[in-house]
C-alpha positions as a printed Julia matrix, in Angstrom:
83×3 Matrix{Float64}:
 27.31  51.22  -23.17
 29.25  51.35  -26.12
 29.12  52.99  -30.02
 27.47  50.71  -32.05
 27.55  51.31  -35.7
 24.45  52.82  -36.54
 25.94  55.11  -33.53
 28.91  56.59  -35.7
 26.85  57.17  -38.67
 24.58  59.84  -37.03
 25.66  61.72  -34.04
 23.42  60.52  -30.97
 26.54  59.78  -28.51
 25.77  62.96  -26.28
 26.32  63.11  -22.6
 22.75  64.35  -22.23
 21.29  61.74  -23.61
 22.59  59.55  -20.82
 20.0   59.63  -18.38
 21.14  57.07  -16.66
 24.47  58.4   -15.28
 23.09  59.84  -12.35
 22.07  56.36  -11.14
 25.24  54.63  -11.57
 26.07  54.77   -8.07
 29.76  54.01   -8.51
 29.06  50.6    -9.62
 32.64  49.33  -11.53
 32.32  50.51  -14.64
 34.91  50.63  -17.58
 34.66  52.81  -20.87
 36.88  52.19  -23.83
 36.68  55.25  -25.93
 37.7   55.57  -29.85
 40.41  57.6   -29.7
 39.66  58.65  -33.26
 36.7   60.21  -31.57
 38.32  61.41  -28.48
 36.6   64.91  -29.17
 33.09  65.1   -30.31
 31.95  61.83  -28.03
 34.6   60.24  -26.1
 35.96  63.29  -23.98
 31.83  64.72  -23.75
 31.51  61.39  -22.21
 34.27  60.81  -20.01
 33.41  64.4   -18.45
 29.99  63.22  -17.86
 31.04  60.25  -16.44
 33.55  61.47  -14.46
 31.13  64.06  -12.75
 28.98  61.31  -12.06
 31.02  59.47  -10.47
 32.84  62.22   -8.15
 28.96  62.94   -7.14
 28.45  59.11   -6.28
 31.46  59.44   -3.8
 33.35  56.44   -5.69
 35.65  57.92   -8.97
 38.14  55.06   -8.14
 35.36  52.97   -9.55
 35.6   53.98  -13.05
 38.19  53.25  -15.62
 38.81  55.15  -18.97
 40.75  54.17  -22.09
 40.99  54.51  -25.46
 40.99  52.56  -27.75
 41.75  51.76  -31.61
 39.35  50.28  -33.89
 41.08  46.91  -35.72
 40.15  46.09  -39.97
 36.72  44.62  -38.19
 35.73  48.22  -36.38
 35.95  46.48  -32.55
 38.06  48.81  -30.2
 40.91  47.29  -29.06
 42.89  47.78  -26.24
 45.61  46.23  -24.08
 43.72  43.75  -22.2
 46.4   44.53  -18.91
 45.1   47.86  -18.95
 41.61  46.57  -18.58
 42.24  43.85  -16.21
């Protein structure tokens, strides 16, 4: 999962439309959020994410950051945080 271009040009990113996270299960999963859009999709998110996760009985599987976009629009972050 992740904001693809076309994403950030209209606003689709909402938690509802993530079906899915109900059958994550507490697989590993990592997000990397743009923190320049911590508020309208990245926090909505998390908070989804989070819930589903506490329900699954596993929150220690998932890991949040955020992230800052380089000149070429990829989020960055440090790759010890991730590791």
């Amino acid at each position: 999962m992740r904001e693809r271009e076309d994403d950030r040009k209209s606003p689709v990113l909402d938690p509802k439309d993530f079906y899915m996270l109900e059958n994550l299960n507490g697989v590993p999963f990592c997000y990397v959020a743009d923190e320049t859009r911590w508020q309208k999709v990245g926090k909505p998110l998390t908070d989804a994410l989070e819930k589903a996760y506490k329900t699954s009985g596993k929150p220690e599987n998932l890991v949040i950051l955020k992230g800052k976009r380089d000149r070429n629009g990829a989020l960055q972050v440090d790759n010890k945080k991730i590791a």
